[in-house]
Biopython code that builds the backbone (N, CA, C, O; Angstrom):
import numpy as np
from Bio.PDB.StructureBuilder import StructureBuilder

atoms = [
    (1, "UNK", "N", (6.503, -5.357, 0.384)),
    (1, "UNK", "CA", (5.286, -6.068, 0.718)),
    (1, "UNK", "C", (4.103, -5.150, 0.407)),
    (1, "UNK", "O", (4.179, -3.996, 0.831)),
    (2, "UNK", "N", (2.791, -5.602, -0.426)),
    (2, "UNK", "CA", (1.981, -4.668, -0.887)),
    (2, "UNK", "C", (0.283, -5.267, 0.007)),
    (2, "UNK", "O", (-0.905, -5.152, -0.295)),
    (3, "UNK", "N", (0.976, -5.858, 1.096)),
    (3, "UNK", "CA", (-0.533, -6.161, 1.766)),
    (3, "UNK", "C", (-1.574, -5.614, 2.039)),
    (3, "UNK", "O", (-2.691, -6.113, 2.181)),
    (4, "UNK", "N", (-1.117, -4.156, 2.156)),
    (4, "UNK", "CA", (-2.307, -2.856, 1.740)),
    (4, "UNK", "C", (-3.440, -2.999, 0.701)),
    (4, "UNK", "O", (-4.618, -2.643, 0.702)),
    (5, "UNK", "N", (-2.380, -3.880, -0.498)),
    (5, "UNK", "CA", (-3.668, -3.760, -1.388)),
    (5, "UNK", "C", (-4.770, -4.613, -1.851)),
    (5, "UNK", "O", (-4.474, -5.570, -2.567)),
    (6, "UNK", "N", (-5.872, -4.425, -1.575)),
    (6, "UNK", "CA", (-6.821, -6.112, -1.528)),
    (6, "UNK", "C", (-7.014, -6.522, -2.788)),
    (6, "UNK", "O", (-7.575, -7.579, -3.078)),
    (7, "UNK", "N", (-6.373, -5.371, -3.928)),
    (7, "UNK", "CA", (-6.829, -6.089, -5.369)),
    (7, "UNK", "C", (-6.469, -4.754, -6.249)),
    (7, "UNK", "O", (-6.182, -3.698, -5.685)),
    (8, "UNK", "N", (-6.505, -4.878, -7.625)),
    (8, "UNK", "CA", (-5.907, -4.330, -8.492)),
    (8, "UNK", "C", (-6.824, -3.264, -8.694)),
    (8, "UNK", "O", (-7.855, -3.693, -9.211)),
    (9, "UNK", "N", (-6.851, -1.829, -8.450)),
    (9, "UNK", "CA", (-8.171, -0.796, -8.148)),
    (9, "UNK", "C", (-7.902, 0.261, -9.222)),
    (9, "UNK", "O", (-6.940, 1.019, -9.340)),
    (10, "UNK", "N", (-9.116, 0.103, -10.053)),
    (10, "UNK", "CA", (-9.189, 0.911, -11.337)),
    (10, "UNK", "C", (-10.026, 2.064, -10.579)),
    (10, "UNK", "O", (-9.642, 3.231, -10.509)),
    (11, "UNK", "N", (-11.318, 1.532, -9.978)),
    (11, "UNK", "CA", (-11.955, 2.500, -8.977)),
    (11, "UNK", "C", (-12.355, 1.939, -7.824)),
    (11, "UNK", "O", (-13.009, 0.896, -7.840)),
    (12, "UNK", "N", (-12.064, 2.468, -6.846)),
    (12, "UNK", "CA", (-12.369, 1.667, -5.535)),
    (12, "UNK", "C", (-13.804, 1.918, -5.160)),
    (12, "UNK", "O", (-14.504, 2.930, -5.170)),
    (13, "UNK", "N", (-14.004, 0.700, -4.835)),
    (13, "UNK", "CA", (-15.565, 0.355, -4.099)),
    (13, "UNK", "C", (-15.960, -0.428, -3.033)),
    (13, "UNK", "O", (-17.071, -0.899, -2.790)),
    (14, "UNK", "N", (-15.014, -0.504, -2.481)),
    (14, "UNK", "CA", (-15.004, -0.335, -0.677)),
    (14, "UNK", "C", (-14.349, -0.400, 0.361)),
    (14, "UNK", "O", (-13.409, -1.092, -0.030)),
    (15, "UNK", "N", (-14.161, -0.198, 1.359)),
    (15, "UNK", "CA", (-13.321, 0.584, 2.658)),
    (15, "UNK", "C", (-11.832, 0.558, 2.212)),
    (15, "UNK", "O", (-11.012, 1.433, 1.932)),
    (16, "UNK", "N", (-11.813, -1.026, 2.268)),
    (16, "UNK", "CA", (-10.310, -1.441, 2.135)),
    (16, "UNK", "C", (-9.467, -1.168, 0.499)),
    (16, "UNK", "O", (-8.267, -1.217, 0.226)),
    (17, "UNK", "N", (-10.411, -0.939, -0.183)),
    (17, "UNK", "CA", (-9.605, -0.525, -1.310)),
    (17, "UNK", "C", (-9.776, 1.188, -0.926)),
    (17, "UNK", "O", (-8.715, 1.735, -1.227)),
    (18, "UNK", "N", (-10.498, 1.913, -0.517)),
    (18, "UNK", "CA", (-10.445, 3.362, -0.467)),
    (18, "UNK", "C", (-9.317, 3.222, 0.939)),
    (18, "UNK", "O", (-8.972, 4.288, 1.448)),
    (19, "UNK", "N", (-9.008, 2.487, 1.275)),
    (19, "UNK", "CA", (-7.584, 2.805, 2.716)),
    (19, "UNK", "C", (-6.669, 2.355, 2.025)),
    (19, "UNK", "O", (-5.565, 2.829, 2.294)),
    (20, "UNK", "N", (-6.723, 1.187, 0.771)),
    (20, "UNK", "CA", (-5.181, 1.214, 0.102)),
    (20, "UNK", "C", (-5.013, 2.726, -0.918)),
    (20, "UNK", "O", (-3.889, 3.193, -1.100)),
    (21, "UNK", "N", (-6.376, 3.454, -1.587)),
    (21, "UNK", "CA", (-6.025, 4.211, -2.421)),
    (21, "UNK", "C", (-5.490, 5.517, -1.556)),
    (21, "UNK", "O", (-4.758, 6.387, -2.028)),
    (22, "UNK", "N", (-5.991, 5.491, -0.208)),
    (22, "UNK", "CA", (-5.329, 6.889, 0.724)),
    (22, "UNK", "C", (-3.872, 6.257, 1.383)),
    (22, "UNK", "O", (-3.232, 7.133, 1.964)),
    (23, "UNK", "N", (-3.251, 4.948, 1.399)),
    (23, "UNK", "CA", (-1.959, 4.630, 1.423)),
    (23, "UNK", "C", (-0.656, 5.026, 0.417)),
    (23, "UNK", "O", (0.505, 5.374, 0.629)),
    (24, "UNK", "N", (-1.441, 4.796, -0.744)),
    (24, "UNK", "CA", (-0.808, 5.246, -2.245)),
    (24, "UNK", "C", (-0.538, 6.636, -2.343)),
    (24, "UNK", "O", (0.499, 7.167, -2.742)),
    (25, "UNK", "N", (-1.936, 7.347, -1.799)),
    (25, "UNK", "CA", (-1.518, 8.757, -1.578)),
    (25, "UNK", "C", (-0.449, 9.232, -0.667)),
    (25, "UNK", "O", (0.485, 9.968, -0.984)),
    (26, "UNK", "N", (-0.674, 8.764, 0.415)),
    (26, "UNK", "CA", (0.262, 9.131, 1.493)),
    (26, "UNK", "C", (1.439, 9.143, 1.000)),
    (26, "UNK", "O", (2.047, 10.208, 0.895)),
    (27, "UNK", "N", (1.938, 8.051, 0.636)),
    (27, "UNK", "CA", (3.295, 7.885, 0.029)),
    (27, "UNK", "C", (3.667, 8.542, -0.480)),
    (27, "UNK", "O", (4.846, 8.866, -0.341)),
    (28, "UNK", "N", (2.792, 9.145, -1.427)),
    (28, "UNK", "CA", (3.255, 10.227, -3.281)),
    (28, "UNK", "C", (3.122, 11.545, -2.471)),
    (28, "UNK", "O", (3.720, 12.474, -3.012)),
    (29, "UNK", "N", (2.379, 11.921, -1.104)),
    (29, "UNK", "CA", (2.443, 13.319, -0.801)),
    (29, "UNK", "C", (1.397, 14.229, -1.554)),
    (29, "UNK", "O", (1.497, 15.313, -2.129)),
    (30, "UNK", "N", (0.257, 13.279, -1.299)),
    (30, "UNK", "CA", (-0.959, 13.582, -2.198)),
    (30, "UNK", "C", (-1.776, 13.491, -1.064)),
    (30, "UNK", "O", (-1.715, 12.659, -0.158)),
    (31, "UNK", "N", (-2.622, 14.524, -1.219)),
    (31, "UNK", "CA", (-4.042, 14.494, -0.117)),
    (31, "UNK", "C", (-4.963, 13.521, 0.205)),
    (31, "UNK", "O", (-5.815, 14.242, -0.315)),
    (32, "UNK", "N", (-5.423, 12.830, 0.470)),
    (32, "UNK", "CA", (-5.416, 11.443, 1.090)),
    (32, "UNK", "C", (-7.476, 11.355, 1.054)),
    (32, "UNK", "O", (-8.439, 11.338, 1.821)),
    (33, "UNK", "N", (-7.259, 11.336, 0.121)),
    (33, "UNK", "CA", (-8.806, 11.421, -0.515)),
    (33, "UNK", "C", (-9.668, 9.715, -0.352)),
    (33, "UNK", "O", (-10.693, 9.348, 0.222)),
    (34, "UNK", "N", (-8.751, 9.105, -1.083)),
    (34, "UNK", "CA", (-9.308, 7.996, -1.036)),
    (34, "UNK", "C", (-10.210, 7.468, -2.315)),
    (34, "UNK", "O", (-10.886, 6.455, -2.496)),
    (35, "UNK", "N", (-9.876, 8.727, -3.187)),
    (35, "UNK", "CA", (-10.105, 8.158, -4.688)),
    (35, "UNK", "C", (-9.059, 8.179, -5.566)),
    (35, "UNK", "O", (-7.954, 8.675, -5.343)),
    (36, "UNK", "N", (-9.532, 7.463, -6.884)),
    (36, "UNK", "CA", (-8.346, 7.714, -8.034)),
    (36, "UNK", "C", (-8.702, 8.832, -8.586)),
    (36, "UNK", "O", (-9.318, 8.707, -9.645)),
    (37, "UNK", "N", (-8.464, 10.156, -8.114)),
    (37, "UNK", "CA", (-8.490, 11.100, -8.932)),
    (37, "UNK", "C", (-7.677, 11.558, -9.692)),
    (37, "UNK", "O", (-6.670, 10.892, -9.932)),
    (38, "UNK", "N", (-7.900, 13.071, -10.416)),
    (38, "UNK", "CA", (-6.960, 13.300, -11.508)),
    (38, "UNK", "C", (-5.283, 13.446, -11.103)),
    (38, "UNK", "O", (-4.348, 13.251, -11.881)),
    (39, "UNK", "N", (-5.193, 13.830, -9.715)),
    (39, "UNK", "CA", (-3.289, 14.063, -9.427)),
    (39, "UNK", "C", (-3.017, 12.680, -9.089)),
    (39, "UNK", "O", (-1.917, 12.148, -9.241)),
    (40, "UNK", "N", (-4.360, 11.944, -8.486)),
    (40, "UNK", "CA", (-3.626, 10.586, -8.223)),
    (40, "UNK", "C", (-3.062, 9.774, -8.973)),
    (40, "UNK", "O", (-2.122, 9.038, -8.674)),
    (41, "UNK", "N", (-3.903, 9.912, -10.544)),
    (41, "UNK", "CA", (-3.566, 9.315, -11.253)),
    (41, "UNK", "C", (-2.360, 9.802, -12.094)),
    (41, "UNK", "O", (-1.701, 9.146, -12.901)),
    (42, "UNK", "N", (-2.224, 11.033, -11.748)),
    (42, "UNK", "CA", (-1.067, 11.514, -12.609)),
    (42, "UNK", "C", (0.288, 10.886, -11.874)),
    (42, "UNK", "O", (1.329, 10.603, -12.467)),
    (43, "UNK", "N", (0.034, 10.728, -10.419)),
    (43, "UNK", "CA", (0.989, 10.554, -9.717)),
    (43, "UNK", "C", (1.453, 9.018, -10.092)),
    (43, "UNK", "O", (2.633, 8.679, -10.181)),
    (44, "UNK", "N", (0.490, 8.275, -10.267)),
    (44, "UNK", "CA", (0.562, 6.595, -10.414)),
    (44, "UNK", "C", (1.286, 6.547, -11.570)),
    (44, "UNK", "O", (2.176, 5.697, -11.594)),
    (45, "UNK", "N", (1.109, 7.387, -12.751)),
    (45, "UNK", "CA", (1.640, 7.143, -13.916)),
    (45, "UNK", "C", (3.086, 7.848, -13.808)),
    (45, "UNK", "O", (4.042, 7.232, -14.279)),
    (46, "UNK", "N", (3.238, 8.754, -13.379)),
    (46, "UNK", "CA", (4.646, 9.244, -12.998)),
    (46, "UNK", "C", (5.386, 8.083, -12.243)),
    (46, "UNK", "O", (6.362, 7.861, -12.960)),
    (47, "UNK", "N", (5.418, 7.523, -11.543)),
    (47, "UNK", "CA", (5.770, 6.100, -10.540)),
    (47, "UNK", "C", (6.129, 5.215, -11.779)),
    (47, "UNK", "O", (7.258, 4.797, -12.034)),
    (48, "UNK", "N", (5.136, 5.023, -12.418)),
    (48, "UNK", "CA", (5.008, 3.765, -13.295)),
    (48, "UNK", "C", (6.479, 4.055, -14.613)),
    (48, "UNK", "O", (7.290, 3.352, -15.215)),
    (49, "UNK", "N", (6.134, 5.469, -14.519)),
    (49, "UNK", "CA", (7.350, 6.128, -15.721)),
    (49, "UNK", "C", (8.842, 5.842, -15.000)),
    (49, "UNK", "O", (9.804, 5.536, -15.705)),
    (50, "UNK", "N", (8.938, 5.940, -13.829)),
    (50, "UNK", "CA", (10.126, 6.699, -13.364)),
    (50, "UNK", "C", (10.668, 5.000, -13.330)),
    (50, "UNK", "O", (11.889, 4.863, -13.402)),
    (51, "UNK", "N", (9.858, 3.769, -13.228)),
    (51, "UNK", "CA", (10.250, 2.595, -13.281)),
    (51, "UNK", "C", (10.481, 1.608, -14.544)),
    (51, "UNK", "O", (10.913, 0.460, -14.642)),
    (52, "UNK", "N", (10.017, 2.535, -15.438)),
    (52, "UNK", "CA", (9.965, 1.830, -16.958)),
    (52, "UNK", "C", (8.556, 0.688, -17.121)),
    (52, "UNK", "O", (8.498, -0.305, -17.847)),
    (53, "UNK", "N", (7.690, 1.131, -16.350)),
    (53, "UNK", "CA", (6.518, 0.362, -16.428)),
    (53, "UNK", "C", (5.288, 1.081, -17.320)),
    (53, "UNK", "O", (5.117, 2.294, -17.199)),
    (54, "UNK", "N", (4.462, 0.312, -18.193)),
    (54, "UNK", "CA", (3.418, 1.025, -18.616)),
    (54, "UNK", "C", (2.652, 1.877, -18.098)),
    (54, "UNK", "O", (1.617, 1.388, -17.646)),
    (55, "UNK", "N", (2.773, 3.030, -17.986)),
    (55, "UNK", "CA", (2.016, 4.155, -17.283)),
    (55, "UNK", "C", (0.526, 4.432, -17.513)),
    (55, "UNK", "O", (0.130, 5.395, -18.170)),
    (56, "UNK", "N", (-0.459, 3.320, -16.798)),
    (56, "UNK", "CA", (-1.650, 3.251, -16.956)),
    (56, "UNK", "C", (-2.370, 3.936, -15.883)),
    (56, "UNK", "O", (-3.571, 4.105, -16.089)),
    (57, "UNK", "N", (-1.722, 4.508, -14.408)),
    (57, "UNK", "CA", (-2.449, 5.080, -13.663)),
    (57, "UNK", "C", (-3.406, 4.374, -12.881)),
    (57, "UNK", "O", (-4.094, 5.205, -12.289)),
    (58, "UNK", "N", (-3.754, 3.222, -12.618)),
    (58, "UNK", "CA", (-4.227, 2.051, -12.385)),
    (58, "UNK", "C", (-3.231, 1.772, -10.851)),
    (58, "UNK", "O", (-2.009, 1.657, -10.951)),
    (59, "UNK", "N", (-3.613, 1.727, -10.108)),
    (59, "UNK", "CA", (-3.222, 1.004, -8.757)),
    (59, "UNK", "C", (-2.949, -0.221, -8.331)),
    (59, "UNK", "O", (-3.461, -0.494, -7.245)),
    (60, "UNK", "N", (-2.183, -1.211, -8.928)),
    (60, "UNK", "CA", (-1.944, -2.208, -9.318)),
    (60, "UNK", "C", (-1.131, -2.487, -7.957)),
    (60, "UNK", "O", (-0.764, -1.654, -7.128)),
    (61, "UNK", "N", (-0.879, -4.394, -7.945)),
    (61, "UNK", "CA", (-0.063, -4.608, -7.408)),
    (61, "UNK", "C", (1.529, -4.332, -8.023)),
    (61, "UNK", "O", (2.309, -4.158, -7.086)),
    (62, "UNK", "N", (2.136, -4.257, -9.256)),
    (62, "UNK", "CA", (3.432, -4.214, -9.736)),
    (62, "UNK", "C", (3.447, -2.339, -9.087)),
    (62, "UNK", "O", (4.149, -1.727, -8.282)),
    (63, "UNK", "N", (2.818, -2.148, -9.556)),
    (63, "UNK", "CA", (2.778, -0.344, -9.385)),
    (63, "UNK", "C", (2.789, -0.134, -7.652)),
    (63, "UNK", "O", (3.450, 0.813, -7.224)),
    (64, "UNK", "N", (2.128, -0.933, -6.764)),
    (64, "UNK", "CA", (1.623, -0.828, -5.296)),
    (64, "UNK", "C", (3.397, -1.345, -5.267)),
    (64, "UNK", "O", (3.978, -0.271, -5.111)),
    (65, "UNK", "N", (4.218, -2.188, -5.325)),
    (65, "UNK", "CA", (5.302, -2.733, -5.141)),
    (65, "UNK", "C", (6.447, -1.625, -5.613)),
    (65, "UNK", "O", (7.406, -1.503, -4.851)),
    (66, "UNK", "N", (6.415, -0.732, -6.925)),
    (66, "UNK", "CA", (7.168, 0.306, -6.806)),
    (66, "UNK", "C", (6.924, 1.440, -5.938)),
    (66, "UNK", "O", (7.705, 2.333, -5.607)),
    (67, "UNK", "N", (5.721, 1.259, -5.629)),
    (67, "UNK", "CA", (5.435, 2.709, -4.438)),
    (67, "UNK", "C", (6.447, 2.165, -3.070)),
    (67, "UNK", "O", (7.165, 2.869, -2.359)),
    (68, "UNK", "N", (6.265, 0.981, -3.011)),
    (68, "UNK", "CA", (6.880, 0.584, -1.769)),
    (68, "UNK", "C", (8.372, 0.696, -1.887)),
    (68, "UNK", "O", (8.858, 1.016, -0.802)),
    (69, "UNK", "N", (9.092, 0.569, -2.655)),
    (69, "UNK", "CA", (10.283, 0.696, -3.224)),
    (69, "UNK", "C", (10.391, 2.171, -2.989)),
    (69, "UNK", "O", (11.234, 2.586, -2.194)),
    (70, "UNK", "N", (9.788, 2.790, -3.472)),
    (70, "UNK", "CA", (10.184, 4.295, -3.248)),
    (70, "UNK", "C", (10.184, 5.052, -2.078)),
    (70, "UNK", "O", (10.941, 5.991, -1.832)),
    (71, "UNK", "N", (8.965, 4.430, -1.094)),
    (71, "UNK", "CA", (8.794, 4.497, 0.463)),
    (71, "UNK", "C", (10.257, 4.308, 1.117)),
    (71, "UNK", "O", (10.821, 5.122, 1.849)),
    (72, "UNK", "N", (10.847, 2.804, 0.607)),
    (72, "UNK", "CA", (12.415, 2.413, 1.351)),
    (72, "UNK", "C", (12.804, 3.087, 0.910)),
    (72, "UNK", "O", (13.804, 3.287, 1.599)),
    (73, "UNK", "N", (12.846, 4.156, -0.322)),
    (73, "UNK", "CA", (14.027, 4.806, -0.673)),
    (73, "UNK", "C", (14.490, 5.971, 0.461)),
    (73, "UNK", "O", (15.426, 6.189, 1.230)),
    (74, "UNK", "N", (13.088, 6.629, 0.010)),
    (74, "UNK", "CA", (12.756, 8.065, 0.786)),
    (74, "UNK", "C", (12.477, 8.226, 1.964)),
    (74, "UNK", "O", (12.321, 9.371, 2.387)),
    (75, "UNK", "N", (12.290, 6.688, 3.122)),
    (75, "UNK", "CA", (11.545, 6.835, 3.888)),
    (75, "UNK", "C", (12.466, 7.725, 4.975)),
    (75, "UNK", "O", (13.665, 7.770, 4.699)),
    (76, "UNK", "N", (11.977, 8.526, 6.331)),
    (76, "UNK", "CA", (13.015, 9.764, 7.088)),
    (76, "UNK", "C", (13.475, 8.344, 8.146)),
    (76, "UNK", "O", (12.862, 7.376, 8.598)),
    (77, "UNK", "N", (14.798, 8.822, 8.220)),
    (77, "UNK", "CA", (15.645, 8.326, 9.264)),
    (77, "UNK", "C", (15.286, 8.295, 10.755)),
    (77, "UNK", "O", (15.200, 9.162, 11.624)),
    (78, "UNK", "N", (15.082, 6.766, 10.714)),
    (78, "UNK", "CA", (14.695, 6.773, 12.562)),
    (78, "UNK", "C", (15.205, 7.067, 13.900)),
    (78, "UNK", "O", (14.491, 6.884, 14.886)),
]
sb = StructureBuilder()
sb.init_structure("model")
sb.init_model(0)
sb.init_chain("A")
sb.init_seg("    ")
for serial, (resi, resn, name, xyz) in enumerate(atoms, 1):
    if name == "N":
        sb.init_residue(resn, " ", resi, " ")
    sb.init_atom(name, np.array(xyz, "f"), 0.0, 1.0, " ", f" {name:<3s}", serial, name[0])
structure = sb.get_structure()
């Protein structure tokens, strides 16, 4: 479920897209900035690679849906 994300964020420009772009971070184990910066984006495109998806670095919903996938993978035992 990618309800975090209010829309497809090339650059975020306001609250709720800068709290989905520090969600994205969280996940990847990235400092929780709240922009698309340069590791973020490296990180998005690494995601996008590791799924066989076009690695545009772009915060997408298909891309927001493999982050979540990877969350269930990795997530710590309750």
């Amino acid at each position: 479920m990618t309800d975090w994300l209010p829309r497809d964020i090339i650059a975020p420009a306001s609250e709720a897209e800068h709290g989905a772009v520090k969600t994205a971070q969280r996940a990847l184990g990235l400092a929780e900035t709240g922009e698309l910066d340069g590791p973020t984006r490296a990180h998005l495109r690494g995601v996008q690679r590791l799924f066989g998806a076009e690695p545009t670095g772009v915060l997408d919903r298909p891309t927001a849906a493999l982050i979540e996938r990877l969350r269930h993978i990795y997530r710590e035992p309750e």
